[in-house]
N, C-alpha and C positions, 0 to 999 in steps of 0.2 A: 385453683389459684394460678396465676402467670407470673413466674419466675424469669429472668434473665442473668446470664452470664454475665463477667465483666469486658469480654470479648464483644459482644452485644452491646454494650452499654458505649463501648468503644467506637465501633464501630456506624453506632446511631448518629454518637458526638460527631464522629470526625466529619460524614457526609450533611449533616444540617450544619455543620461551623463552614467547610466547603461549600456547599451551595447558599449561603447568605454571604460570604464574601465574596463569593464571586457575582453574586446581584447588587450589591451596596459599596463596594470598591469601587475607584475611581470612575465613577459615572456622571459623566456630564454629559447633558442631551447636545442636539445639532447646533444650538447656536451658543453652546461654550456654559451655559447656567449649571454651577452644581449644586449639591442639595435641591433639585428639585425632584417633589413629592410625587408627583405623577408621572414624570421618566421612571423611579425607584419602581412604581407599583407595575408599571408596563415591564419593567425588565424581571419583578417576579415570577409575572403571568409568562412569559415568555420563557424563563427558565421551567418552569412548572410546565408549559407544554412540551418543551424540549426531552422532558423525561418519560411519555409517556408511553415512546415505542422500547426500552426499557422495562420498562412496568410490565408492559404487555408480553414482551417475551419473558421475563421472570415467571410471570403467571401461567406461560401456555405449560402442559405437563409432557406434550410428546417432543423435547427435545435432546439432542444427545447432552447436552449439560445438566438438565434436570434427571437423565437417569442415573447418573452419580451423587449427586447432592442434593435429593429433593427436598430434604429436610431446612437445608441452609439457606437454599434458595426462597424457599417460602417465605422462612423470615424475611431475608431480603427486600422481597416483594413488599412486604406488609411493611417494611420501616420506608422504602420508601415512598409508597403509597400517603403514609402519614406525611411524610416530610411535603412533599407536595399539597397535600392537603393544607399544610402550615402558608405554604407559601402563595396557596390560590388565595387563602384568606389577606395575605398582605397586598394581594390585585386586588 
């Protein structure tokens, strides 16, 4: 079974409430339009790439961070591998 902590649970929260207000806050494209649908989905995708050299080094295993916390890091990795995942779907 997979359990989580409420530290985890926290931590999920705060970084998906974080990175969708930071895609969906005051965004209006080049010529001044807000609520448009397809700036939103381009500034997803764009955050969602923005994360992914992140990702990549959470995952490497020979780093001196991961010889301390490789346990924590993992999660890490894996929450936000999801959350990215959330937000390619909103590209």
């Amino acid at each position: 079974s997979y359990t989580l902590t409420m530290a985890e649970v926290f931590v999920t929260t705060a970084y998906i409430v974080f990175l969708f207000v930071w895609a969906f806050i005051n965004t209006t494209d080049l010529e001044g339009h807000k609520l448009d649908l397809s700036y939103w989905c381009n500034r997803a995708g764009t955050l969602a790439a923005s994360q992914f050299p992140l990702i990549t080094a959470l995952g490497t295993k020979n780093n001196i961070v991961s010889c301390t916390a490789h346990i924590l890091l993992n999660y890490v990795h894996r929450m936000m591998s999801r959350v990215v995942f959330v937000l390619l779907c909103v590209h």
